[in-house]
PLY file of the C-alpha trace (Angstrom):
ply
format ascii 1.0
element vertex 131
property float x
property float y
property float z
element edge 130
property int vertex1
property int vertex2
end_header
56.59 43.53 -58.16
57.95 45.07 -55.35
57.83 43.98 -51.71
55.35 47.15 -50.89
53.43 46.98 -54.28
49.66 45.75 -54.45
49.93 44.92 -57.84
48.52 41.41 -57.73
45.84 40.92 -54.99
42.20 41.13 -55.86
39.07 41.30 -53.22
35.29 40.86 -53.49
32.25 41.34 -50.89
29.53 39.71 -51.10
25.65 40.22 -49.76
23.08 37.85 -49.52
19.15 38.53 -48.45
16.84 35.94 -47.51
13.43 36.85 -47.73
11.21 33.93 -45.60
8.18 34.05 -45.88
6.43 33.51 -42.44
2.98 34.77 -43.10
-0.03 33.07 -41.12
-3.61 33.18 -43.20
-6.18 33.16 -40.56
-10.14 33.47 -40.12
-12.12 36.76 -39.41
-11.50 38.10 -35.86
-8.94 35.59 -34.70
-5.26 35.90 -33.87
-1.93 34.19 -36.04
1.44 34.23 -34.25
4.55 33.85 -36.00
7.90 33.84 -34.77
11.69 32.47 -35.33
14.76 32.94 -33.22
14.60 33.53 -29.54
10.88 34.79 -29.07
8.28 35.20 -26.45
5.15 35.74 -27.38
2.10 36.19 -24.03
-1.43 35.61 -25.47
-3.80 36.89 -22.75
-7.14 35.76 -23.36
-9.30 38.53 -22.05
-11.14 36.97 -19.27
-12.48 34.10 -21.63
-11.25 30.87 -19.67
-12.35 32.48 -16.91
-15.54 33.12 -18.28
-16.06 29.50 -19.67
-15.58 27.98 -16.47
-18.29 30.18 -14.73
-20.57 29.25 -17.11
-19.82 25.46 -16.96
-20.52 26.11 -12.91
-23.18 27.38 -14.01
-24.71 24.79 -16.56
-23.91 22.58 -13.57
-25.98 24.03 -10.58
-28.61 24.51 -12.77
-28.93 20.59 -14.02
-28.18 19.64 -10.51
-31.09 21.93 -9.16
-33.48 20.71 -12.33
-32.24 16.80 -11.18
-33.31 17.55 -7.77
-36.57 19.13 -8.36
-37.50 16.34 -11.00
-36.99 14.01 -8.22
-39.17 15.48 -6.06
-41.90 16.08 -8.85
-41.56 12.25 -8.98
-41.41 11.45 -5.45
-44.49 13.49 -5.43
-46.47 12.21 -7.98
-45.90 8.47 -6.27
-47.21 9.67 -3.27
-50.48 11.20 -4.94
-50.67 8.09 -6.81
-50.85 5.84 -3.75
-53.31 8.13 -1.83
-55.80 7.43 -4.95
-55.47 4.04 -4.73
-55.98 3.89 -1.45
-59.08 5.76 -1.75
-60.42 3.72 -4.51
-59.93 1.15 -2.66
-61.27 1.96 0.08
-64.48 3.51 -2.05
-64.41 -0.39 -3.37
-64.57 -2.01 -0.09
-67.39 0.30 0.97
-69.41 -0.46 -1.85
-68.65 -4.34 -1.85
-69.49 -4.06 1.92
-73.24 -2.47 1.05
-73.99 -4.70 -1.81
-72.72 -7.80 0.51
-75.27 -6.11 2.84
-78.18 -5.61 0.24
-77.37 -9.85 -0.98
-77.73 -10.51 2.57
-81.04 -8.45 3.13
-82.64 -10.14 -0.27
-81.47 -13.46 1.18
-83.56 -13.00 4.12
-86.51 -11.60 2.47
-86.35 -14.62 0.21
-86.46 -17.33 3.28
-89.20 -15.00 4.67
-91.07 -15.05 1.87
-90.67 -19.10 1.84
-91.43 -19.65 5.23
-94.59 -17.45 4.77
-95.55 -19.72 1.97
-94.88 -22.59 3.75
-97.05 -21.65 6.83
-99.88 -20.38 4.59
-99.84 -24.08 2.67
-99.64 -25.97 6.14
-102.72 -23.45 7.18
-104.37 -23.99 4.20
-103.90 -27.56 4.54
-105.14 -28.02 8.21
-108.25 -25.53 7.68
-108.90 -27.86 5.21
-109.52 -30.80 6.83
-111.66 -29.01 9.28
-113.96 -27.34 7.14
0 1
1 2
2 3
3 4
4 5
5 6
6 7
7 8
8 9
9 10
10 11
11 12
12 13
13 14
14 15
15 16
16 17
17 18
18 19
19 20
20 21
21 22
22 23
23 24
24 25
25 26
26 27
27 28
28 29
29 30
30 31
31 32
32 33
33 34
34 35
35 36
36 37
37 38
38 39
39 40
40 41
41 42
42 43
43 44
44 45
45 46
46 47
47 48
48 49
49 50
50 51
51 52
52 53
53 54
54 55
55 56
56 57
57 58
58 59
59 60
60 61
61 62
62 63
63 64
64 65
65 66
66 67
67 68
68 69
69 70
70 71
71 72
72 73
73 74
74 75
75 76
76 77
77 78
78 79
79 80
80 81
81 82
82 83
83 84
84 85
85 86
86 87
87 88
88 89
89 90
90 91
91 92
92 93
93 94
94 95
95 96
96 97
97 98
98 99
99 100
100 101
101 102
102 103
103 104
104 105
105 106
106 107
107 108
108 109
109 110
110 111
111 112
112 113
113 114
114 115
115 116
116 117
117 118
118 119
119 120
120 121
121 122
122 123
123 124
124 125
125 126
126 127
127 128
128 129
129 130
């Protein structure tokens, strides 16, 4: 064939497709990113970390506030405790003091009562002989 013929050469093109399949299943109301290549993707989170944090300050003061108040509830109920045993006690002493006071009392009416006796025999003894 000739120097400026074409009768020989042949060409084909060819085209090839890939389909990938990048698809994220995800729960109700949440949020699937997919990406491939050079991507950015910014997830803001509406406040939510934020939000978390406050509350954890929060749960925080109010246990620390609850601790401190519980300790003084305690601290309270000790001291209320100890006033009523003091007063018991000292109701107790008062009454071991009166019925230490009645003993004593009977104990003296008792020797009275003996010596008495002992004078009316002695009496009784002596008119005797003179009668």
């Amino acid at each position: 064939m000739g120097l400026f013929g074409g009768g020989n050469s042949s060409s084909s093109t060819s085209n090839e497709t890939q389909n990938i399949d990048q698809k994220i299943q995800t729960a109700a109301n949440s949020t699937g990113v997919s990406a491939s290549g050079n991507s950015v993707v910014t997830m803001m989170d509406g406040g939510a970390i934020g939000k978390a944090f406050n509350f954890a300050e929060h749960i925080a003061q109010g246990a620390a506030d609850e601790s401190a108040a519980s300790g003084a509830r305690v601290s309270n109920m000790a001291a209320s405790a100890m006033q009523s045993v003091q007063a018991a006690y000292a109701d107790s002493a008062g009454t071991l003091a009166a019925a230490y006071q009645t003993a004593k009392a009977g104990e003296q009416k008792i020797m009275v009562v003996a010596a008495l006796a002992v004078v009316a025999i002695v009496a009784a003894k002596v008119m005797g002989k003179h009668a």
